[in-house]
C-alpha positions in Angstrom: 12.0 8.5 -12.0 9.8 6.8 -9.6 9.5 8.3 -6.3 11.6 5.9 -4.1 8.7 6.1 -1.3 6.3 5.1 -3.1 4.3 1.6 -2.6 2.7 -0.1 -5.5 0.7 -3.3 -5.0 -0.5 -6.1 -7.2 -4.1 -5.0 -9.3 -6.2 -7.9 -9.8 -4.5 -8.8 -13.3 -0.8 -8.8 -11.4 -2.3 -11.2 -8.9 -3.6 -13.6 -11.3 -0.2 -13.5 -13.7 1.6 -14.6 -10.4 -0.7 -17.8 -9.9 -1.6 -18.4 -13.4 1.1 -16.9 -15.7 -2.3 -16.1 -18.0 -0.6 -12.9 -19.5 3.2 -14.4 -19.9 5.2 -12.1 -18.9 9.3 -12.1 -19.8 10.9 -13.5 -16.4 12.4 -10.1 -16.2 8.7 -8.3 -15.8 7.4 -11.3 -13.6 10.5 -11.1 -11.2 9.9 -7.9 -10.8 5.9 -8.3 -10.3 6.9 -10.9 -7.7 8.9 -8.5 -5.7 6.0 -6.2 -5.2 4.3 -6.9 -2.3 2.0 -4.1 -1.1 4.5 -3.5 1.8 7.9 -2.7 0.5 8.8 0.9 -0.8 10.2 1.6 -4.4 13.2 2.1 -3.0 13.1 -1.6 -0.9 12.2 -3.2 -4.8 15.8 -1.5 -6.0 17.7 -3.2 -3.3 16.0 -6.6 -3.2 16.7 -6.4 -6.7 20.0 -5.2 -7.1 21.5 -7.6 -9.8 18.7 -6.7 -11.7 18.9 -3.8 -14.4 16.1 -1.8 -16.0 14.2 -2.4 -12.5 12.3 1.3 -13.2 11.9 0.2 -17.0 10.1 -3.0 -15.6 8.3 -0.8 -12.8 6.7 1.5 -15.2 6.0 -1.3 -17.9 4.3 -3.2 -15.0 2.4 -0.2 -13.9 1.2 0.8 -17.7 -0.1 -2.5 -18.6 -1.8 -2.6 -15.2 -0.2 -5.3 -13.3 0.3 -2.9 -10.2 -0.8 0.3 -8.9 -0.4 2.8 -6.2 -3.1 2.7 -3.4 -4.1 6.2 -4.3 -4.7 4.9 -7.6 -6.5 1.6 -6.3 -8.9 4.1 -4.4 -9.7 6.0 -7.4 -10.2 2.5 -9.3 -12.3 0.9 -7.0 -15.5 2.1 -5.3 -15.1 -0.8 -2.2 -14.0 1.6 0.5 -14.7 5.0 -1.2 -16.8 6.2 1.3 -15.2 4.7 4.3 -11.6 5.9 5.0 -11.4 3.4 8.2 -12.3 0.6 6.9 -9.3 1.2 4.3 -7.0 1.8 6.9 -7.6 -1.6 8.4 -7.1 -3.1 5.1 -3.9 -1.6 5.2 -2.7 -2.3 8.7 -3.7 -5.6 7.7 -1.1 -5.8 4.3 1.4 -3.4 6.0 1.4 -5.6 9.6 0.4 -9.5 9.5 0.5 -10.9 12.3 0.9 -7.6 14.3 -2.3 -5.9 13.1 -4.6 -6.9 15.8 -4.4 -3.9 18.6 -3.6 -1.6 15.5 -7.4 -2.7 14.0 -8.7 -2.9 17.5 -7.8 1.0 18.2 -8.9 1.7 14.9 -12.4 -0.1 15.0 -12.9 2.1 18.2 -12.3 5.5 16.8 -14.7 7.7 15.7 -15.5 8.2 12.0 -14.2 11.2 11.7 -11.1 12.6 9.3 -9.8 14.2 12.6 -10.4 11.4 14.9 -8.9 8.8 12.6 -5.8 11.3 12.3 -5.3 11.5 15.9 -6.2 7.7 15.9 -3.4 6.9 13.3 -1.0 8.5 15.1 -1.7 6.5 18.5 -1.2 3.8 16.2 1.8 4.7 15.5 3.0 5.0 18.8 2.2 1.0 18.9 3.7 0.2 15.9 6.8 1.9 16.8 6.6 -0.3 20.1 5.7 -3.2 18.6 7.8 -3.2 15.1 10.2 -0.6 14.3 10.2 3.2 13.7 10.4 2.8 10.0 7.0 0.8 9.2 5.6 3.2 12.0 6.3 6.2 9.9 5.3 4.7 6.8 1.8 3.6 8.0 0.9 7.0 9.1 2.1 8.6 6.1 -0.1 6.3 4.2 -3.0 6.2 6.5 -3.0 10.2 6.3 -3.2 9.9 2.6 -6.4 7.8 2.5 -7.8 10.6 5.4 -7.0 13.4 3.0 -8.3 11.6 0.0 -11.2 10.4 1.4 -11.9 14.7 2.3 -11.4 15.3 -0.8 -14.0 12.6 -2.3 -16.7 14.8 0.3 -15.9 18.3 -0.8 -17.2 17.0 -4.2 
């Protein structure tokens, strides 16, 4: 079973079956692809799909023929922000927050670059997002933000 908190997005092979249909997947699969957004939870993709069945069959399908991924796995795939744990962060705040993410970045963009800095950034952050948005996408973007901190220590100890 999928962790219900977990957030998969769209690799770049998801994103071009949604605007090309290139790898024609059953309408099951692509319903299912379309529901992920980068945003919602696991847990959010079982109740907007509720009349659907084998939603963790497709999930996992989806996620071994690499139409979507986890963000900790799009780090380890990609080597865009693998160095720079803030710049990630905005790219986040960006997907999790729209039309909202503009004081978020700004607060960001003025932190240091440090893992303990950008912790005690993230959570001021979260103090606006709560404000701004709800307690709910507050909590989620530290938790995620913290994981690309940690990960990103990780990447230096090596």
């Amino acid at each position: 079973m999928i962790d219900p908190h977990v957030v998969f997005l769209k690799t770049p092979k998801g994103e071009t079956e949604i605007a090309t249909r290139e790898h024609k997947l059953n309408h099951a699969l692509r319903y299912v692809l379309i529901l992920v957004d980068g945003k919602s939870t696991v847990g959010e993709i079982f109740s907007k799909g509720a009349g659907l069945s084998n939603i963790q069959t497709a999930l996992d399908q989806l996620a071994a023929q690499a139409f979507i991924h986890t963000f900790a796995e799009a780090r380890q795939n990609t080597n865009t922000f693998m160095h720079d744990p803030k710049n990630e962060i905005v790219s986040l705040v960006k997907n999790m927050l729209g039309a909202h993410a503009a004081p978020v970045i700004k607060k960001l963009l003025e932190s240091d670059d440090s893992p303990e800095a950008l912790v005690e950034t993230t959570n001021a952050c979260k103090r606006l997002i709560k404000l701004a948005i709800d307690d709910k996408k507050a909590e989620d973007f530290v938790r995620r933000a913290q994981e690309i901190i940690f990960a990103s220590t990780l990447q230096h100890r090596h």
